[in-house]
Structures are given as C-alpha cells and as structure tokens.
N, C-alpha and C positions, 0 to 999 in steps of 0.2 A: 078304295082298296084295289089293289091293283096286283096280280103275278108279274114279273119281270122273267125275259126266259131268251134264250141264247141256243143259234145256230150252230150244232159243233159235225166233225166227224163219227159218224158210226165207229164204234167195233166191229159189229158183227160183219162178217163178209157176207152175210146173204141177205143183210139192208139193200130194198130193193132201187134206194137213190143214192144211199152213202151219207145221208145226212140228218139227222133226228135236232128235236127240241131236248134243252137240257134246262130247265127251272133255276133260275140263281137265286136264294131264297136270299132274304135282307138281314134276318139274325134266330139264332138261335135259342129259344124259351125256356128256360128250365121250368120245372114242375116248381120249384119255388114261388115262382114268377108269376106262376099260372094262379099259384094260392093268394098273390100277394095281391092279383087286377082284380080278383073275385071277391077278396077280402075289402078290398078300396070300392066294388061299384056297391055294396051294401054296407051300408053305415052301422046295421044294426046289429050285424053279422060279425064276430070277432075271430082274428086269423085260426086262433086254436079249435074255433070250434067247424072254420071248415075241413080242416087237417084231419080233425074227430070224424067226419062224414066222410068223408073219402077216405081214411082209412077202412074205416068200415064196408065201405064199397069195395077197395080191393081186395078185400081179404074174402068176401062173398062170393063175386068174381073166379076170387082164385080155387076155391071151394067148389065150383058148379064145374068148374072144366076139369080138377081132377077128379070130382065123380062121373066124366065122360060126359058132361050137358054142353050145350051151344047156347052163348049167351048172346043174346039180340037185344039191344040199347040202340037210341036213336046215333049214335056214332060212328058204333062199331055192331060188327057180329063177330064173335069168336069161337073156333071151336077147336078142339084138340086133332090131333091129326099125330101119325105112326111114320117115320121117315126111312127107308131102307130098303133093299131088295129082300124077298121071302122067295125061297127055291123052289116050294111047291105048295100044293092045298095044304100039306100037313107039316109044313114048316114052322115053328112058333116065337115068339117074340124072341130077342137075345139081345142081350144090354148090349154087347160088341159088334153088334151088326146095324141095328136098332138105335132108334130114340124116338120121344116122342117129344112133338111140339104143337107151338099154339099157330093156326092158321088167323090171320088178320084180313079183314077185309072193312072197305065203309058203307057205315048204315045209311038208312033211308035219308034223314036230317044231314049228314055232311055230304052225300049226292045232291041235296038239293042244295045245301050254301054255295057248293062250287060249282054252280053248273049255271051261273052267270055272273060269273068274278070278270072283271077286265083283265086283258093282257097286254104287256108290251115289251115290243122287242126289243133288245138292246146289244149292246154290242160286246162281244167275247173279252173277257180281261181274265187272262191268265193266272193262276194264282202266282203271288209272289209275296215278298215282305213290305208290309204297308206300315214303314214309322211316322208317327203322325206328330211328335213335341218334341224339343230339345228341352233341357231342364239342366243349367249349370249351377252344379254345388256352390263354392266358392262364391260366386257374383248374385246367388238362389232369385235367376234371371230367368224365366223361360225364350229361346228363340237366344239371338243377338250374340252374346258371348260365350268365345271358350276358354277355360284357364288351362294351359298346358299342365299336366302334373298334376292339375284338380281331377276331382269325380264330376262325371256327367251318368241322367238317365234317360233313356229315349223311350216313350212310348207308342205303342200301336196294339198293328197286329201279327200274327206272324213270325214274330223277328227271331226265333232258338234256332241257331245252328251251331256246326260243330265245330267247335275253338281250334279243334286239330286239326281243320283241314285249313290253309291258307289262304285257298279260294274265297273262305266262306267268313263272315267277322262285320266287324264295324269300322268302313272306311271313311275317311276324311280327304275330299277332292278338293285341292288345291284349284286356285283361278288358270293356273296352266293343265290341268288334268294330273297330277301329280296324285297318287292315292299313297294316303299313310294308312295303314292296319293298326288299330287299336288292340295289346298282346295280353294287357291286362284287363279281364274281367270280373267282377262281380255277384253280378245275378243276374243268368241269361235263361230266359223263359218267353214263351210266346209274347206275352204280352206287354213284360216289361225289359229293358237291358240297363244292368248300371256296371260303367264303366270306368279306366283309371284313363283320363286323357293323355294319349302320347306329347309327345316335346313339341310342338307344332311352330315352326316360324309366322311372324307377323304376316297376318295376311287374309283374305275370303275364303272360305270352305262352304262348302256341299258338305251333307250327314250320307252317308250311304250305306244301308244293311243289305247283306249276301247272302243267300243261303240256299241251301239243297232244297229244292221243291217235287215232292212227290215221288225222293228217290231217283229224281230222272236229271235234271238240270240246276245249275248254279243260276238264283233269278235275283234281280238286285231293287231292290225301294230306297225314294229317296223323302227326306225331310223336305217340303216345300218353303223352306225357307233360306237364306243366307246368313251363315254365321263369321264372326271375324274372333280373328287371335290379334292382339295387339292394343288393343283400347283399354285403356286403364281399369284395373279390376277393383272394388270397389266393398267396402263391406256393408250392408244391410242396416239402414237405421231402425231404429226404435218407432215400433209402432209402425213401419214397414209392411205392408203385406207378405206374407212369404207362402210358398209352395212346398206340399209335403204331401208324401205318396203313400197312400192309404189301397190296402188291398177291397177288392166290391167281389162276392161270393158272383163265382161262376163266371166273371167278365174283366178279370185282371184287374186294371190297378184306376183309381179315378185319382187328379187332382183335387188339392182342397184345399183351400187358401184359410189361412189363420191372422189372426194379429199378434204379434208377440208382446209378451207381459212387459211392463216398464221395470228397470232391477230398482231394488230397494234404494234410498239416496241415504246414506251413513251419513248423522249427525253428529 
C-alpha cells in the first residue's frame, strides 16, 4: 500500500518555500463499493444486511450530534460546531448569520493505519482528457478502423467538453498534422463520447479529445493507438465476438464482449 504524492506550487503567498505536497489519490470509492469489499471478505455476511448495520449506525450518529454529543469511534471523532460571527456576549443564534456544522477530525485507529503507510514521489501530470479505446460501430472493431459517416465511441476519462466552443471536441490528426473536428455528436459525458465520424480521406489518424480543464486552459488526450480510414470495412460474422457498451454505477461505461445468437435457418 503505497500514497503517491506530487510537488506543486503553493497558493498561499506566506508559504514559507512556495512549494507544498499534493496527494494524487488512484481512485475514488463509492460507499457502494465499500458495502460491496465488506460484503465479498465475509461469506457469511449478506450485502442487505450490512446496509441494515450501517444504516443503523448512521442514523444513531446522526442522532447524538443533533442532541449536541461528540461522537468518538475508532475513525473519526465528530462533533457539532456553530459557524459565524456573534457581535457580542448577548448576541444569539440567527439562521442568516449562523449555521451549524459537523466538525471531522481522525480517530485513534486511522492515526495509527497511516502513520506508516509508504510514500512515493511521482511526477506532476496535469489534469487533461485521458481517451483510453476507439470502438467503431460499423466494423464493431476496437482500435484499427474508422468508417467515415459511421458512429464511433471513445472511452476514458475526462473527455465532456463544450461542442460550442471550436477549440474544444473530438479531433482526428491526420499523418501530416491535419486536424478534422468531429461536428456531430452523440453522447458526450465524462466518461464516455459517441460520435458521428466526419468524411475522413484514406489515410492514418491519431484520436485526439480537447477540452477546457479547470475553467482555465484548453488540454488535449490522445488515443495510444493508430487508426486508418481506407481498409475495407467489413461486416461482423456470426458468432463473432462483438463489443457493447454497458453503463457500471459510479465509474462510466465498461466494455463487454458477447457472442451473437446464430439467426434462425428457414426450411
């Protein structure tokens, strides 16, 4: 188990070097997720009933902090806490001034699991759009072929930007650096893009997604691979493996490969 963590610029101007640690964490858990590795390391333990226990728990939880208690678990400690300026001793609570919130801090047991984790440096990679498959309709080829005027879907991560800015889209680099913009879209979402392929002449292409990062800059990801327009396209035999895009709760889109049914033979 290992932290991965990166040397960036400060914000703050009264950083006394200019330069702090930034954690790049590897992926995000959902609470499903969490039910689901808990449910999988006990056999004997069924998912609905650890959902039953932890609801239970939060709603206890949620219970002792609005009767004003501090709840201390090996995790966490939490305690309620009053946010806002008060003008004087006899100033008193006021929804519009006022709120109140949960203070989080970590318990005894997560100070001690991370207080001999390994670390390692690694090197700053700015966010950008990371497409990771080509996937052509038409040829239902991953990689290799593009059919002009076919659909293509690309996935990653990343990849939603705004069809209205020009900048920003799905281009296709030409072996001389030529970029076509693909004008027709589909379904453009983080995770996945499906798109109408423009008229592409015979030739080598690069996949390349554009897109606004952080509000701040136009940052481009490419497909690691090389695709061609020109090679005869081809329709899918029977019994063919083929490729079909199935959505996975909370982490976009997975591949899944099926067998296709043989059709009936009329007698």
């Amino acid at each position: 188990m290992t932290v991965d963590y990166v040397i960036v610029k400060s914000p703050l101007a009264s950083h006394p070097t200019g330069h702090a640690a930034r954690v790049k964490t590897k992926h995000t858990i959902t609470f499903e997720e969490l039910v689901d590795e808990v449910a999988n390391r006990n056999t004997t333990v069924a998912k609905s009933e650890v959902l039953s226990v932890l609801e239970d728990l939060f709603e206890t939880v949620e219970e002792a902090l609005q009767d004003g208690d501090t709840v201390v678990t090996p995790h966490t400690v939490l305690r309620p806490s009053i946010q806002g300026n008060f003008d004087s001793a006899t100033d008193e609570f006021d929804p519009q001034r006022h709120k109140i919130v949960v203070r989080i801090s970590p318990g005894k047991r997560l100070r001690h699991a991370m207080r001999d984790v390994d670390v390692r440096k690694v090197e700053w990679d700015p966010p950008h759009p990371r497409p990771l498959t080509w996937y052509d309709v038409a040829t239902a080829t991953q990689y290799g072929p593009i059919t002009p005027g076919g659909d293509g879907h690309i996935i990653g991560a990343g990849l939603r930007f705004d069809p209205d800015d020009p900048r920003q889209g799905v281009f296709f680099i030409a072996a001389d650096g030529t970029a076509t913009r693909a004008e027709q879209m589909v379904l453009n979402t983080p995770g996945l893009l499906t798109l109408h392929n423009p008229m592409l002449p015979a030739g080598s292409y690069r996949i390349e997604v554009r897109a606004l990062v952080n509000n701040h800059e136009v940052r481009a990801g490419q497909i690691d691979a090389v695709m061609t327009v020109g090679a005869k396209t081809r329709r899918r035999a029977i019994g063919e493996r083929k490729v079909t895009m199935r959505p996975r709760r909370g982490k976009g889109f997975l591949m899944a490969s099926q067998e296709d049914a043989a059709p009936e033979v009329q007698r």
